[in-house]
C-alpha positions as CSV (number, residue, x, y, z in Angstrom):
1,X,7.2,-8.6,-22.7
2,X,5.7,-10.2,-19.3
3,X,6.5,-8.5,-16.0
4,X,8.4,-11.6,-14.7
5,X,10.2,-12.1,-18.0
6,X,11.2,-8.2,-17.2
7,X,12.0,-9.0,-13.6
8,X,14.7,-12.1,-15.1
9,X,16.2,-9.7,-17.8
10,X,17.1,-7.0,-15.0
11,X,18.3,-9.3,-12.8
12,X,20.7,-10.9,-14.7
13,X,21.7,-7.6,-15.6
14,X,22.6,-6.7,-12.1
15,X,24.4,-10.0,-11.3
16,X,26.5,-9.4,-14.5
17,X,26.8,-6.0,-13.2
18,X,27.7,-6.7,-9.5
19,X,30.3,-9.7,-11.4
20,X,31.8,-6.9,-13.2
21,X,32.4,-4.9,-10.2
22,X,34.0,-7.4,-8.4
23,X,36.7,-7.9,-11.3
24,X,37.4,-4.4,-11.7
25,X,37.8,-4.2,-7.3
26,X,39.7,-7.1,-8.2
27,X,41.9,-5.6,-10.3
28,X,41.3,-8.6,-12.8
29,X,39.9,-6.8,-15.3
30,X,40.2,-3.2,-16.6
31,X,37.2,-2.0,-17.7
32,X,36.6,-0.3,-21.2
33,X,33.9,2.3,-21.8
34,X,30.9,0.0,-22.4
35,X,31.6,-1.7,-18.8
36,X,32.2,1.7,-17.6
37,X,28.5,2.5,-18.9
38,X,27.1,-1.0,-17.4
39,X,28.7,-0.6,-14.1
40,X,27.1,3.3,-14.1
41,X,23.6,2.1,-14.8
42,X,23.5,-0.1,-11.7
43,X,21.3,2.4,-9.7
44,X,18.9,2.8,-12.8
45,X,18.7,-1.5,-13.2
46,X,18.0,-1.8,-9.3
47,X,15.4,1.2,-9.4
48,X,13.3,-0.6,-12.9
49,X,14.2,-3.9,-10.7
50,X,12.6,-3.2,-7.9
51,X,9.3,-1.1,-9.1
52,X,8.9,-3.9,-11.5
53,X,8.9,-6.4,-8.7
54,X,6.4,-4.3,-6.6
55,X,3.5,-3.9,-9.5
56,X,4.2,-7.8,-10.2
57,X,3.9,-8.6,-6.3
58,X,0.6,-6.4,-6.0
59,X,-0.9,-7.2,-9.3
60,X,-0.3,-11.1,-7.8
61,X,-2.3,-10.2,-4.6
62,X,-5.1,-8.7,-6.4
63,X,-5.3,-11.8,-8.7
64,X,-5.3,-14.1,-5.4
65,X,-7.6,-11.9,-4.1
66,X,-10.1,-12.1,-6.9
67,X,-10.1,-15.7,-6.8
């Protein structure tokens, strides 16, 4: 799988994630154990997230610098 197609998977997992959130502060939804999981991962999305976005960021400047 591409970096950028990487960088759009995790980042629709962290707006679904940060959506779930706000339901459960909400107190629109009550979370079951698979939420529970999702919501608990958010540190672990945001951390793949943003290395992800840093090697695809650098690996675009030495491309544009190559050029």
């Amino acid at each position: 799988m591409s970096s950028a197609k990487q960088i759009r998977t995790l980042e629709r997992k962290l707006r679904q994630i940060v959506e779930l959130k706000e339901l459960v502060a909400d107190g629109e939804l009550m979370a079951d154990g698979n939420q529970l999981e999702k919501i608990d991962a958010e540190p672990v999305v945001r951390a793949e997230l943003e290395e992800l976005q840093r090697l695809h960021g650098s690996a675009r400047l030495d491309s544009g610098a190559a050029g």
